[in-house]
C-alpha positions in Angstrom: 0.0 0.0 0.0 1.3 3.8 -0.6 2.1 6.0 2.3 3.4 8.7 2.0 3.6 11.8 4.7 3.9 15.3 4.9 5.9 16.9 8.1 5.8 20.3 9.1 7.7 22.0 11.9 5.5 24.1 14.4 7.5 26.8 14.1 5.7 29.4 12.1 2.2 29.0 10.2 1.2 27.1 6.9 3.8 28.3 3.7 2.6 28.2 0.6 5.3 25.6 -0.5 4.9 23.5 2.2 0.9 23.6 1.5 1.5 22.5 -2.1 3.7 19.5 -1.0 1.3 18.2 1.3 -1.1 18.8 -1.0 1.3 16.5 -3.7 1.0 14.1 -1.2 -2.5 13.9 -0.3 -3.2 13.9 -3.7 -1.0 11.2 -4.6 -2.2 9.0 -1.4 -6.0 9.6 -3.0 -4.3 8.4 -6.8 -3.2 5.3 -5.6 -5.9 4.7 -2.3 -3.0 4.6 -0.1 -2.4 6.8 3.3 -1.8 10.3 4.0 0.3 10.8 7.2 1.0 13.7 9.6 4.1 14.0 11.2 5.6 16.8 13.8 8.5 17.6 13.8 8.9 19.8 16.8 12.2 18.8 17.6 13.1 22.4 17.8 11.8 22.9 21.1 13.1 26.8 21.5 11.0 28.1 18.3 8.0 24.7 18.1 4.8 26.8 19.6 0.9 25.0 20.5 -0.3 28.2 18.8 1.8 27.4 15.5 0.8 24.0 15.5 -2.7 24.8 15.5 -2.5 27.3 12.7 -1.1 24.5 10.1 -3.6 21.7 11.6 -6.1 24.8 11.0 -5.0 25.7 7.6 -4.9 21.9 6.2 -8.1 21.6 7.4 -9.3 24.5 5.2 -7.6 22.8 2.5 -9.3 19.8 2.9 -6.2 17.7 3.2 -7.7 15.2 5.5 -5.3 12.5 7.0 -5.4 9.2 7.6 -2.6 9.2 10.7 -1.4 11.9 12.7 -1.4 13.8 16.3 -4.5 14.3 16.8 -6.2 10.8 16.0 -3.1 8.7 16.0 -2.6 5.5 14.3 -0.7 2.4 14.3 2.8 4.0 13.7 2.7 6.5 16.8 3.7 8.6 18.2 3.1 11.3 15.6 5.5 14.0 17.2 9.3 13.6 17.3 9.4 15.1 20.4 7.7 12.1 22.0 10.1 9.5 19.9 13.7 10.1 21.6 13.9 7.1 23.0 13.8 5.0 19.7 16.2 7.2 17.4 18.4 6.5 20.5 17.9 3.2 20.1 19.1 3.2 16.6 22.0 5.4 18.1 23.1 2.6 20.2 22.5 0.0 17.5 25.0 1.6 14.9 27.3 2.3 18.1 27.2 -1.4 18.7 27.8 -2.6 15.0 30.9 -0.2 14.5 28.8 1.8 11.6 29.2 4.9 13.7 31.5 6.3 16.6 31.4 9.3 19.1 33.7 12.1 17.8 35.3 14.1 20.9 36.2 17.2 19.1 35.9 20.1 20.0 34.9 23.5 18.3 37.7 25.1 18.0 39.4 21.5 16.7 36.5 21.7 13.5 37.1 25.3 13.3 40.7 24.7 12.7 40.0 22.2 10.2 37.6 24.0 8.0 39.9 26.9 8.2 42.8 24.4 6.9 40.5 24.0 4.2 40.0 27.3 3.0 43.4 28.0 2.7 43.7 25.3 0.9 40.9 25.9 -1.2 39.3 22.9 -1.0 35.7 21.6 0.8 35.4 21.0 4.0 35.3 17.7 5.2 35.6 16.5 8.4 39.3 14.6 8.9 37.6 11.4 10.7 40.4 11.8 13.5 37.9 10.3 16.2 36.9 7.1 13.8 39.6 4.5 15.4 40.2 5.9 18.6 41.2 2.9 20.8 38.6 1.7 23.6 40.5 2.6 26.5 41.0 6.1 25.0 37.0 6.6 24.5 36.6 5.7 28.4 38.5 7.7 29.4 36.8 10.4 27.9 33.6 10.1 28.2 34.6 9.3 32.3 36.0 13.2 32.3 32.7 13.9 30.9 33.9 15.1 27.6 31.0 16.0 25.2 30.9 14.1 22.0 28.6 13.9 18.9 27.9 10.5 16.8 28.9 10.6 13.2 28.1 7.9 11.0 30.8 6.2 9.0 30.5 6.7 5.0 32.3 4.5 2.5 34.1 7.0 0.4 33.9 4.7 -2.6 31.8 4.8 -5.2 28.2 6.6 -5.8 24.9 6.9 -4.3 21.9 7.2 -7.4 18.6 8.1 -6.7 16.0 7.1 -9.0 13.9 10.0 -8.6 10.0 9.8 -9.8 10.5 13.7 -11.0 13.9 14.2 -11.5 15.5 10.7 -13.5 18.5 9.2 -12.1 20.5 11.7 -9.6 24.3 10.3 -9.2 26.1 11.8 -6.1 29.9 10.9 -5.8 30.7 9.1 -2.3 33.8 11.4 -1.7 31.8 14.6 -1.3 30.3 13.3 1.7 32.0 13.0 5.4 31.3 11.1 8.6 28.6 13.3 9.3 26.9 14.3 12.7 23.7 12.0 13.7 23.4 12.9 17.3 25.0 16.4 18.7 26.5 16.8 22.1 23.0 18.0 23.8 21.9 13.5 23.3 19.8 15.5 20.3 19.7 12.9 16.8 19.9 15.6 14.1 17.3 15.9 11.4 18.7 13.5 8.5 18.9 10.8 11.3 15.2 11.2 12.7 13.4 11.7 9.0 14.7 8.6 7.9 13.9 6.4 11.3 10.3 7.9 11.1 9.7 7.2 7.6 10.7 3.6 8.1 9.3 2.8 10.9 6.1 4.4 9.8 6.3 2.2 6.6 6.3 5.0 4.2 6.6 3.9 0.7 7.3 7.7 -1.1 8.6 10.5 0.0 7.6 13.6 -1.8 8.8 16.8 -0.7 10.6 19.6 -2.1 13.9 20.1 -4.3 15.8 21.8 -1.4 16.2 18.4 0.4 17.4 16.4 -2.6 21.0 17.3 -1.4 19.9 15.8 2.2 18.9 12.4 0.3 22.3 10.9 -0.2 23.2 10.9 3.8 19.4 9.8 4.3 20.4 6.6 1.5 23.4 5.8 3.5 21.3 5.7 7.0 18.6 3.4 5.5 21.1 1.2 4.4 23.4 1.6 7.8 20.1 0.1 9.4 19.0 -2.5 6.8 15.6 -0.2 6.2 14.0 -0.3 2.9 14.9 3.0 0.9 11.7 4.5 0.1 11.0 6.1 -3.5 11.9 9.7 -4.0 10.2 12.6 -5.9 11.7 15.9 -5.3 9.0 18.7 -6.2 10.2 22.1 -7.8 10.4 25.2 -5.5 7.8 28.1 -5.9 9.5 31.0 -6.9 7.9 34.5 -7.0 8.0 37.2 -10.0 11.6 37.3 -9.6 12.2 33.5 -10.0 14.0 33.3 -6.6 12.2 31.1 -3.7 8.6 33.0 -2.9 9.4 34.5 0.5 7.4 37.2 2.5 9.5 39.6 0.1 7.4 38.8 -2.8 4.0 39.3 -0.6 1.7 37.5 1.9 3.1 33.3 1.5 0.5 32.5 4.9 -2.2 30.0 3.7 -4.0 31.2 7.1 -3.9 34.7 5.7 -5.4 33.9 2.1 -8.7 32.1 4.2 -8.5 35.5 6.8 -8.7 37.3 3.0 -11.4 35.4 1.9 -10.4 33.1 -0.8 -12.0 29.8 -1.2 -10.4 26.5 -0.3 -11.2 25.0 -3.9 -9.8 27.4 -6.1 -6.8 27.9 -4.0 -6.2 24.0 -3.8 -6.5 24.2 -7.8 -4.2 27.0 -8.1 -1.7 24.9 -5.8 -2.5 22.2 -8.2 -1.2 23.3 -10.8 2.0 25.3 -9.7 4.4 22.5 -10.5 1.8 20.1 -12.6 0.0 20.1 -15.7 -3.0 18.1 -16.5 -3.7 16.4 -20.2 -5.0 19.9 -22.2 -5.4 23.2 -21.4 -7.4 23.1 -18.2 -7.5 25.8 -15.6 -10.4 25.0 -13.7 -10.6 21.5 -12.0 -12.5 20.2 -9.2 -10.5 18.1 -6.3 -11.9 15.2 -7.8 -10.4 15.5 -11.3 -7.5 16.7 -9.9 -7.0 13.4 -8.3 -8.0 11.2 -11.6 -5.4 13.1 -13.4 -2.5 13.7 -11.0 0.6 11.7 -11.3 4.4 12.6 -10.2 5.2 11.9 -14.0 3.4 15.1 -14.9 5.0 17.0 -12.3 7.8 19.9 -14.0 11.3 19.6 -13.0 11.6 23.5 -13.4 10.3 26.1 -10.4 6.8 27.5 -10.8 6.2 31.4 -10.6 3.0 32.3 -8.0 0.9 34.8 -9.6 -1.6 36.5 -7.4 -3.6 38.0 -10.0 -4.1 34.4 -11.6 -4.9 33.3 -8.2 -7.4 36.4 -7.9 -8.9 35.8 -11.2 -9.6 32.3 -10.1 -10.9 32.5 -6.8 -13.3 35.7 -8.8 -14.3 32.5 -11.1 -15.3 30.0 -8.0 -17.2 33.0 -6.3 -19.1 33.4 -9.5 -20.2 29.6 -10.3 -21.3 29.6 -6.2 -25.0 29.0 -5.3 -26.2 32.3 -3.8 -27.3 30.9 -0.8 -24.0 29.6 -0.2 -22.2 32.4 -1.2 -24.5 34.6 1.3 -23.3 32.5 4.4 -19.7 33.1 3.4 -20.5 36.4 2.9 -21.4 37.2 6.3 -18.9 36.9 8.5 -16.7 39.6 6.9 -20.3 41.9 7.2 -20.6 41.1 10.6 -16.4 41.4 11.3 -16.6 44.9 9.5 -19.5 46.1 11.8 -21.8 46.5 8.5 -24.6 44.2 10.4 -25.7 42.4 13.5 -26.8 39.0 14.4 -29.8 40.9 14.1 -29.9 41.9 10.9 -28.9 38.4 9.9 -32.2 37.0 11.5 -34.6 40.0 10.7 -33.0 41.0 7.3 -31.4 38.0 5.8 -33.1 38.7 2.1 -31.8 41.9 2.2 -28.2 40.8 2.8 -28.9 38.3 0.2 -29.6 40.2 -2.3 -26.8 42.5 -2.0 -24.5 39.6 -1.7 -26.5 38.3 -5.4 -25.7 42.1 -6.8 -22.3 42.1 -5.9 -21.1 38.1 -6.8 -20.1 39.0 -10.2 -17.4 41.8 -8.7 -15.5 40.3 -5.5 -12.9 38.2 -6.3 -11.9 37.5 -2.4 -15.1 37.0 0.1 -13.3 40.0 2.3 -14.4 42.7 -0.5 -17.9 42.0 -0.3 -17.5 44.3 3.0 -16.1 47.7 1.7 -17.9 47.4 -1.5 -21.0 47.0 -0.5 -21.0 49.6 2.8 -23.3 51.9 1.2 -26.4 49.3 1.4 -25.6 49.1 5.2 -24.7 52.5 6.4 -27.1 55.2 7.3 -24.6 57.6 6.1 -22.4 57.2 3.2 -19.0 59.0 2.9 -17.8 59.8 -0.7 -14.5 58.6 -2.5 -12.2 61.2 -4.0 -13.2 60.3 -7.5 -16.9 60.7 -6.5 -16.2 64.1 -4.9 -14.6 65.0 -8.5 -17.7 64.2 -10.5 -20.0 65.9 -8.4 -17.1 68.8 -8.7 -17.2 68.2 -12.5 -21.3 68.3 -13.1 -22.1 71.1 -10.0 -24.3 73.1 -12.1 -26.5 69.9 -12.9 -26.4 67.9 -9.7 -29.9 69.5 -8.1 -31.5 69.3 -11.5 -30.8 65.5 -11.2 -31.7 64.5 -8.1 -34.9 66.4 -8.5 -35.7 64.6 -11.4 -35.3 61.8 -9.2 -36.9 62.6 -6.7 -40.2 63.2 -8.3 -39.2 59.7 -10.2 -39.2 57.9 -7.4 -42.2 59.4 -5.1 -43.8 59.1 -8.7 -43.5 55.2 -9.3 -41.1 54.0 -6.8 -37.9 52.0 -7.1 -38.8 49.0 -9.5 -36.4 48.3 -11.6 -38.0 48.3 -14.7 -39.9 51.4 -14.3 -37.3 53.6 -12.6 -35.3 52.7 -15.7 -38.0 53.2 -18.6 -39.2 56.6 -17.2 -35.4 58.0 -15.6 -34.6 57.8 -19.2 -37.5 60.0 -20.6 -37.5 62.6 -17.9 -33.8 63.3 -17.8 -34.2 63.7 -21.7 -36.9 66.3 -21.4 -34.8 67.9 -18.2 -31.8 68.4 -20.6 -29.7 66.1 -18.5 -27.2 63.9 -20.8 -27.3 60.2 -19.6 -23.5 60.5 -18.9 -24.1 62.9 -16.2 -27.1 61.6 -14.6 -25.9 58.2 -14.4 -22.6 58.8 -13.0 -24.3 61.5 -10.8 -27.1 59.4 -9.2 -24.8 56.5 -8.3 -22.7 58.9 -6.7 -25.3 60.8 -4.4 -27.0 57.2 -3.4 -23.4 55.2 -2.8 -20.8 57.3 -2.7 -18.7 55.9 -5.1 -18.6 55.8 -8.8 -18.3 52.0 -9.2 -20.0 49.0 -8.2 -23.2 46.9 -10.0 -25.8 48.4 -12.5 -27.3 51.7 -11.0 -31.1 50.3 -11.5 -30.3 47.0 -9.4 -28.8 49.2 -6.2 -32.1 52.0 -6.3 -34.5 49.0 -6.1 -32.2 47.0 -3.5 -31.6 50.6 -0.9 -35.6 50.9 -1.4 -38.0 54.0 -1.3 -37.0 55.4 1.8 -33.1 55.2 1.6 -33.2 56.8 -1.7 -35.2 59.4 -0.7 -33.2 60.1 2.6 -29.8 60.5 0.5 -31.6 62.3 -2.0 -32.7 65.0 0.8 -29.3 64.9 2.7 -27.6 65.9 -1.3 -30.5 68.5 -1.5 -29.7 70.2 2.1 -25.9 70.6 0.9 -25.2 74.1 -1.3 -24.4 73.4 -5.0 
């Protein structure tokens, strides 16, 4: 069966990247009806918070990623948090202690530092000398009975190559000799990250690991582990990094990267789990829109690009504008309102005593937001008793001065004469602003000005006959007290 795993550290909130690869997970565990596990690794105990770990659990729960294992409803493979798993990666400490596949290095700081220093000069790598790798028994007792610290470093055969047959990438050849006897376990008893990844992986039966192309340099110390302990090596697929506008790795530099802050912003899980989609992979032809379910049919790792993908907000916007549209009003309405209510527009009151009303405004302005969040300052005007005009409104009052009371008196008597019904507000505005001498230029950017307070938003007939009689009339008389 697949398994395969995503593992975040709790050390920050959701990234973008690190939503796309679980996502690339998830989706390949749905492929191939295998498992999706969570892991923690909050082995970083100084930066791991409860408060970050409950913004990613929040965030891949607005994604949908459902899994099959993890922290919070365990699983046969537990525990799910490194933190809680010390005792076994000591235990594969002790067991590559025992078989002479790894030793305890006593040197110090400045011994490295001296080294690496040696190598500069020399203008070569750095590699560590292996000075501590046949130091006799006696000589080890003796230190470790003064209480020297030590690290563990694993021994590596310097000969020949390590390939990984990578799902994404082809075959990747790393040359033995690069690598030292690196550090599993530093002188605080702490395995490092390399050693952990690969006990949890195994012992958690994963049968893919999928992550991004930053670690495929970490792969080649993670072979030589699995084979140090006699652990099947997984498969690899190394996913390409998301890069921003620039094409260098999308970081807070390039703008928001926070999956928590896109749902705070209002952008709906599906269209953002399709965007993610297809940052990296292509479906067979040209489609942009796809639901989770086809995404899973089509998705495979073969289809994945080797090259970075460039995040594009606007595309991102323009999709998340599509989903919003093809949304059931009804639907769309409940979204809706917890950014009216956050914004102070309405009440819980209004919600129970005026819920068509709120509807309907929501219907009027579905085919402009493109994030749930605008529905709040777009729509103001149908909530406010007062409306406050924007600088470009102020401007075409400026601009049309001379004909602004001829206008809203013409309105006026309009709208006391048949009221605010579409149709007939828009067959007779149309006649009596002719006969008025009013051009339809100027009345129409005129009216929606004096009722909103803006010069944009949906067709000027729908918002007269959404405000109603009275509000019309009210902003009507408040334009009329003012001195043109």
């Amino acid at each position: 069966m697949v398994r395969v795993r995503f593992a975040p550290s709790p050390t920050g909130y959701l990234h973008i990247g690190g939503a796309r690869t679980a996502l690339f997970n998830w989706l390949f565990a749905r492929e191939h009806n295998g498992k999706f596990i969570l892991r923690i690794e909050d082995t970083d105990k100084e930066r791991s918070t409860e408060e970050s770990l409950n913004e990613i659990l929040r965030s891949l729960r607005w994604l949908g990623l459902n899994w099959d294992e993890g922290p919070d409803i365990g699983g046969p493979y537990g525990p799910y948090f490194q933190s809680q798993r010390l005792d076994i990666y000591l235990k594969y400490i002790d067991k590559l202690l025992d078989e002479n596949k790894a030793y305890k290095c006593f040197c110090t700081k400045e011994e490295l530092e001296e080294e690496r220093k040696k190598a500069e000069s020399e203008k070569r790598a750095f590699k560590y000398s292996g000075k501590c790798k046949n130091l006799p028994e006696y000589e080890i007792k003796q230190k470790e009975q003064a209480k020297i610290p030590y690290t563990v470093r694993i021994k590596i055969d310097q000969e020949g190559e390590t390939v990984i047959k990578d799902k994404i990438r082809g075959e990747v050849v790393f040359q033995n000799f690069v690598l030292d006897d690196f550090i599993i376990m530093r002188a605080d008893k702490m395995p490092v990250y390399n050693f952990v990844v690969v006990i949890d992986d195994a012992l958690m039966q994963i049968t893919h690991v999928i992550r991004g192309e930053d670690h495929l340099s970490n792969t080649p110390k993670q072979i030589h582990i699995y084979k140090a302990l006699g652990f099947n090596i997984p498969e690899f697929a190394h996913i390409p990094l998301i890069l921003g506008p620039d094409k260098s790795k999308l970081s807070k530099r390039h703008g928001e990267t926070s999956c928590g802050v896109y749902e705070k912003n209002g952008f709906l899980p599906e269209a953002f789990i399709n965007y993610l989609a297809l940052l990296g992979w292509s479906p067979d032809g040209e489609k942009t829109e796809m639901s989770v379910d086809e995404i899973i049919k089509e998705f495979s790792l073969e289809k994945v690009h080797k090259a970075g993908a460039i995040f594009d907000n606007q595309k991102l916007l323009w999709l998340n504008g599509v989903y919003i549209r093809k949304k059931n009003i009804n639907e769309l309405t409940e979204l809706c309102i917890p950014y009216l209510k956050e914004s102070g527009l309405i009440t819980d009151d209004d919600i129970k005593n005026k819920y068509e009303y709120i509807k309907k405004v929501v219907a009027l302005q579905q085919e402009k937001i493109k994030t749930l969040s605008e529905i709040s300052h777009l729509s103001d005007y149908f909530f406010k008793d007062n409306i406050t005009l924007t600088e470009d409104a102020k401007k075409i009052l400026e601009k049309n001065k001379q004909d602004i009371k001829k206008v809203i008196e013409t309105l006026k008597n309009i709208i006391i004469e048949v009221g605010v019904e579409k149709s007939k507000v828009e067959e007779k505005i149309r006649i009596d602003m002719e006969k008025a001498g009013i051009k339809p230029k100027v009345f129409m950017h005129v009216i929606r000005v004096i009722l909103t307070g803006t010069t944009i938003g949906p067709g000027l007939f729908d918002i007269i006959e959404t405000l109603g009689k009275d509000v019309c009339l009210k902003r009507i008389e408040n334009t009329l007290a003012n001195d043109f």
